[in-house]
MIKOL-815303 format. One record per residue (C-alpha): x, z, y. Coordinates in steps of 0.2 Angstrom, whole numbers, plus 5000, padded with zeros to 4 digits. Layout:
! MIKOL-815303
XZY...
This chain:
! MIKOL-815303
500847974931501448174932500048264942500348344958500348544964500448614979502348704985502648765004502948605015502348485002501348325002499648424993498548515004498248715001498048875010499548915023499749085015499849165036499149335027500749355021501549375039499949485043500549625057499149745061498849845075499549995076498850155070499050335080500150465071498550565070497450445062498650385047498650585042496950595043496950425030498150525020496750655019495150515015496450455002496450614995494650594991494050414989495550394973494650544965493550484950491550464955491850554972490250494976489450604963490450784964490150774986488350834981488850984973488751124987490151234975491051084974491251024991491551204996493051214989493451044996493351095013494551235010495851115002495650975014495851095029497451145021498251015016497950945033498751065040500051035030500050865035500450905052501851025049502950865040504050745045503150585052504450445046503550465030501950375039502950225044503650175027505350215033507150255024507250425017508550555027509850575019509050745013507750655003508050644983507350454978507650534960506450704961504550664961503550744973502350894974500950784979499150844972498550734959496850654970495650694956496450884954496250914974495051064971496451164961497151314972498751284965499151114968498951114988500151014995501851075001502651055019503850945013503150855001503650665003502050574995501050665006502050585020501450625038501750735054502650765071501450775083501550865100500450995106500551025123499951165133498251195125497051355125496651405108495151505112494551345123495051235110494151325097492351355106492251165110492451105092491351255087489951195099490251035091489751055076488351145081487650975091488350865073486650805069487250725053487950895044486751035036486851205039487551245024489051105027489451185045489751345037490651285024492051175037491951375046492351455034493751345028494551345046494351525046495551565029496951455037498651545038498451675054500251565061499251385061499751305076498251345088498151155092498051105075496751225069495551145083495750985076495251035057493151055060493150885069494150785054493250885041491450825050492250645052492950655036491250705026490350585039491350425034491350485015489450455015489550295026490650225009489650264998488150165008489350025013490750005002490550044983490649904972489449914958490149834943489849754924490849904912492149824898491249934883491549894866490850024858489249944855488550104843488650204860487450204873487550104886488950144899488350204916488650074929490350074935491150074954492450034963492750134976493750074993495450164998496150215016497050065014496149925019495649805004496249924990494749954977494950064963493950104949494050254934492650184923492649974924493549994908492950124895493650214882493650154868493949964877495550054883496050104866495649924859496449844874498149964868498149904850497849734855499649724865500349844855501449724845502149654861503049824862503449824845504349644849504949714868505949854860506949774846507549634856507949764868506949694884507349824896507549784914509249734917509649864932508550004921508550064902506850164906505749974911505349904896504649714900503449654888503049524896503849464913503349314924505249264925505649234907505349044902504749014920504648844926506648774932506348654943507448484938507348554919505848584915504748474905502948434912501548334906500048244912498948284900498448454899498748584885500348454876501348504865502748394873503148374890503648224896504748234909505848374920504948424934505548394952505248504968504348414978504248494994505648495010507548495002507748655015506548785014506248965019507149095012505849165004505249004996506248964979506848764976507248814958506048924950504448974950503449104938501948994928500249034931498949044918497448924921495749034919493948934922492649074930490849014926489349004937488549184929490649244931491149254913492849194913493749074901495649074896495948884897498048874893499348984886499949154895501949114899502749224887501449274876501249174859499649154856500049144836501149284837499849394847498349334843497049454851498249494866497649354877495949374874496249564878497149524894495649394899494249504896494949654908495249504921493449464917492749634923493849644938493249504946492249564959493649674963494649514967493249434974493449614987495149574990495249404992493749445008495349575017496449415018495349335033494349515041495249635052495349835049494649935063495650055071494650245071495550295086495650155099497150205107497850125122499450045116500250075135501350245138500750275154499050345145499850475136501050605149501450615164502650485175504550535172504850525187503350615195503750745182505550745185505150795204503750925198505151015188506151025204505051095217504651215203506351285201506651275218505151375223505651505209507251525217508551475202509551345211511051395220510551415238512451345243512051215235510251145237509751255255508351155261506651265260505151175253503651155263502151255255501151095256502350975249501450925233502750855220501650725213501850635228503550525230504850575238504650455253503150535256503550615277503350785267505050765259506450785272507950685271509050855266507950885253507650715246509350715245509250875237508350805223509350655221510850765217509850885206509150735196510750655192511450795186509950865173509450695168509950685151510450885150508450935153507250945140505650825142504350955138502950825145501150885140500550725127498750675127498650645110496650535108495750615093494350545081492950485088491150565088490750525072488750535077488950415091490350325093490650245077489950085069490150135052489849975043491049875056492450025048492150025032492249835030493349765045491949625045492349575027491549465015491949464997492449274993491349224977492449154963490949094952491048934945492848904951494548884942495849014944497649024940498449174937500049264935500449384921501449534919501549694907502649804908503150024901504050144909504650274895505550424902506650524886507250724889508850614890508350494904506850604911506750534928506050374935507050334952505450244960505550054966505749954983504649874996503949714993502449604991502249504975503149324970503949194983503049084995502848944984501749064970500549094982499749254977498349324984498049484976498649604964497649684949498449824939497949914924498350084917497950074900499250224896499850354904500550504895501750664900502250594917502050684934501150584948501550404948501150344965500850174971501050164988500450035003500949985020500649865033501749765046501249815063501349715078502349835089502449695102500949785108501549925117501849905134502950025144503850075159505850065162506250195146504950265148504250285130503950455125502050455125502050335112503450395100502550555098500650475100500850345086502350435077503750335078505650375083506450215093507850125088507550195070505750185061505150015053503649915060502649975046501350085042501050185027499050175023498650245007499150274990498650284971498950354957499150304940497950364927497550284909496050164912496050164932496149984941496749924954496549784966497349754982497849594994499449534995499849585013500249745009501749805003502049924991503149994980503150134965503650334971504750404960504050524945504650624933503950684914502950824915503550914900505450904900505550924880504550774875504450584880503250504890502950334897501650234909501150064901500249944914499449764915499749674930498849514935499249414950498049294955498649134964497749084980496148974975496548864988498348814983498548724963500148774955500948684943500348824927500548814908499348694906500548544912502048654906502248654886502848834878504648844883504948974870505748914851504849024843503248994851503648824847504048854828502248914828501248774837502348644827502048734812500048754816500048564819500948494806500248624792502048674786503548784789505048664796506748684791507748794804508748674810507248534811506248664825507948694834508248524837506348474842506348624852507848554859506948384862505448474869506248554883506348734876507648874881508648964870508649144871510349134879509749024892508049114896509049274899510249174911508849104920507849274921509449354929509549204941507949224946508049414947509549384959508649254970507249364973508149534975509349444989507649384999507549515011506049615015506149555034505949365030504349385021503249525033504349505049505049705047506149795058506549935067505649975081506549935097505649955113507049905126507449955142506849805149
């Protein structure tokens, strides 16, 4: 009797996978720049250590208060995830700072810099002299900041550019105290302490590593869970993987600078072809698998194909046990390779465990903004009339035209049908409106809601975790997902054009978070990875068109920007990992080598983790489906080399793919999964707020 798994719809119980719908709320134009500024800071190695040092963070504050600025002088559609203008070269890599490097003079970010994404925001009618005193005698109050801190966030605002917009230079010493303020709270609440991967055992011992959170909720990083020398051992380990990539020419199909070494849709499991057997680790299947879920299914679940999870058993104390081969990676061929890729799952565990905790919390929003219009300017309508008395009273409209005196106690926030308005001179305004309504500027003063008081009105533990609670994975058996994978750029091909928005695998692979490796990366500019979130804009509320307090309040153009939210970003760097949920899309920016006369490349190990709830059919029930791999067992079994022609036909026999029909398959796959649009996994769209 074959076993059972669990597929969307099907008759085995498992986790509904809801996260993969998640829409959050929606955050205020002001708040995702000030996350584009934290991100700045908590993807910088040990943060937590260099935030002591008074020179240091001096120089911090002057960068921060700059690039904030900075921040607020770009376009905002960069926030929201959306479609670059036309403008926009996908080819060019930004002139984003490199987080660890933000101290350096030089690299402050540019205006329009797209990676540093963020900011129209409207001013209004503000006194900068007011403006300034009250975020002076702010500071001053902070209980929380030194002396020395105070003067530090001063003299930063003081060295920005004399034309800073007067509005934005009030904000700066308030972010830069509720920046440094929630800095300390993650480093109380949210630093992971972690078990280093040292191999070097002549060495001293390896300080204790951390990962540190992101702006973006659920993303842990960590610069020093993998040392050194484990890095370097990691890299011979899987070197002959590229070695076998680049003869047999695995480069993704679409791409001659994506080297696959090994690729979750290559030998992946074809439904109706497919062998499978009931006793775990065969070297024979028994029979071709059948879906066994509804015969019409989502578009984002696959009835042919699925990519074959690695089965992975997690002791009680966490050490971790590889339990059935890794799809596409012989373990003959390549013995130390899966023993390489298991012991950096091993360490990144409790990094998991993190992720696996953002899937059921909630982030918390720093600015609690009202989601209805009406908080944030003044009626239309109410304006409309205000602008009328005041160019009547000025004496600008034809007097032929528009006679009728107003009274001096007429006060134009009142309707028109109050008895103050005169029948002539309502009809006055009737005529005058219809003929400016859509000529006349909206020049409406927005309320724009600013970070809290960090010293009162903020329960620091309640934002820096959402609630969350990192799900233990001791003792429990874990399926997961493998991919490697090299970018090399050439002086010939020096440009890598960045990749789309998605989360990873269909429906039916169930995966609840990503882990990626860097284990090398060499002569390339900033290679981002950047996150963002559905938002629920159902939220908002508003009056008949009237929606132009939150367009410019939470940064979005109508009609045109995504339901999405950028949140944070990360870049690679050999030995950093990362972990993040699988709500969040992502995709890679584009980058460029650094030095245009030489190669460089970015080599990376990705691990998907399958929902612990949900039990795929993996490689344990699936025989290798490789000839080769095949060859190699039959040959390990039997204790001799078979004749050609002997594998090929047992190979045959055994369910196993020629090359020819691998590649086939992998492009069918490639196609499946390319023509599942983004909107049918996350709900995205463009914003449209009707007109009811």
């Amino acid at each position: 009797m074959p076993p059972e798994f669990w597929v969307p719809g099907g008759p085995v119980a498992g986790n509904d996978l809801d996260f993969r719908q998640l829409a959050l709320e929606p955050r205020t134009l002001l708040e995702r720049q000030y996350m584009a500024l934290l991100c700045e800071f908590l993807t910088k190695p040990r943060w937590w250590e260099k935030i002591g040092d008074n020179d240091t963070l001096a120089k911090w504050m002057h960068e921060a208060a700059i690039a904030f600025v900075s921040l607020r002088d770009t376009d905002g559609s960069l926030l929201n995830g959306d479609p670059p203008n036309e403008e926009d070269d996908r080819g060019s890599n930004s002139d984003a700072p490199n987080p660890e490097d933000i101290e350096d003079e030089n690299i402050i970010p540019e205006p329009n810099s797209r990676n540093e994404a963020v900011a129209f925001a409207s001013t209004g009618e503000k006194s900068g002299s007011d403006l300034d005193k009250s975020n002076s005698d702010h500071l001053e109050e902070s209980s929380t900041l030194s002396p020395v801190v105070i003067a530090y966030i001063r003299a930063a605002v003081d060295a920005l550019p004399s034309d800073t917009d007067v509005y934005t230079r009030s904000l700066v010493p308030h972010t830069l105290s509720f920046l440094l303020s929630e800095l300390k709270a993650h480093q109380t609440f949210s630093l992971l302490r972690l078990p280093p991967l040292d191999t070097n055992q002549t060495s001293a011992p390896s300080p204790s590593a951390r990962a540190s959170p992101t702006s973006a909720y659920g993303v842990l990083i960590s610069d020093d869970l993998i040392s050194p020398t484990a890095v370097a051992k990691f890299g011979r380990a899987v070197a002959p993987l590229e070695e076998h990539a680049m003869v047999h020419g695995n480069w993704h199909p679409k791409d001659n600078r994506v080297l696959n070494l090994v690729h979750p849709s290559s030998y992946c499991l074809v439904y109706g072809k497919s062998l499978i057997s009931s006793v775990p680790g065969a070297l024979v299947g028994e029979a071709p698998i059948k879906w066994p879920g509804p015969k019409k299914s989502a578009t984002n679940v696959s009835t042919r194909f699925q990519w074959l999870p690695a089965e992975f058993s997690v002791s009680p104390t966490k050490s971790v046990t590889l339990k059935s081969y890794i799809n596409g990676l012989g373990r003959r061929t390549y013995p130390h390779a899966a023993g390489a890729i298991r012991a950096v799952f091993e360490v990144m565990l409790p990094m998991f465990e993190s992720a696996l905790g953002a899937l059921t919390s909630t982030p918390v929003r720093r600015i609690q903004a009202s989601f209805d219009s009406d908080e944030f300017c003044q009626d239309r309508e109410e304006w409309f009339r205000t602008k009328f008395i005041e160019t009547k009273r000025a004496g600008t409209l034809p007097s032929a035209q528009y006679p009728t005196a107003v009274p001096d106690n007429l006060d134009p926030t009142n309707s028109k049908r109050n008895n103050r308005w005169s029948k002539e001179l309502a009809a006055e305004y009737d005529q005058w409106q219809e003929e400016n309504y859509d000529t006349l500027s909206d020049d409406r003063d927005i309320v724009e809601p600013e970070l809290p008081d960090p010293n009162d009105d903020v329960d620091w533990e309640e934002l820096c975790t959402g609630g969350r609670q990192s799900d233990t994975l001791a003792g429990k058996d874990l399926q997961v997902i493998v991919k490697m994978a090299a970018i090399h750029l050439t002086p010939e091909n020096p440009n890598y054009e960045g990749g789309n928005w998605h989360i990873e695998g269909m429906e039916n692979e169930a995966i609840a978070a990503t882990g990626i490796f860097y284990y090398d990366v060499e002569n390339i500019t900033d290679s981002r990875l950047t996150f963002r979130n559905v938002i629920d804009d159902e939220l908002f509320t508003y009056q008949q068109s009237e929606h132009t307090g939150l367009e410019s309040v939470y940064g979005f153009d109508n009609y045109n920007s995504a339901n999405t939210n950028i949140c944070g970003s990360v870049t690679a760097r050999t030995s950093r990992c990362v972990v993040f949920p699988n709500f969040l899309q992502h995709r890679v920016e584009p980058f460029r080598l650094a030095d245009p006369t030489r190669p460089g490349h970015r080599r990376a190990l990705a691990l998907f983790l399958v929902h612990p709830e949900n039990r795929l059919c993996s490689t344990a029930h699936v025989p290798p489906q490789q000839e080769e791999v095949m060859r190699d067992e039959l040959a390990a079994a039997f204790g001799s080399k078979w004749p050609a022609l002997v594998v090929e036909r047992v190979a045959r026999f055994a369910g196993c793919m020629s090359k020819t029909e691998a590649k086939k398959v992998e492009t069918e796959v490639g196609e499946e999964r390319s023509n599942t649009l983004e909107g049918s996994f996350a709900h995205v769209h463009q914003i449209y707020l009707c007109e009811h």
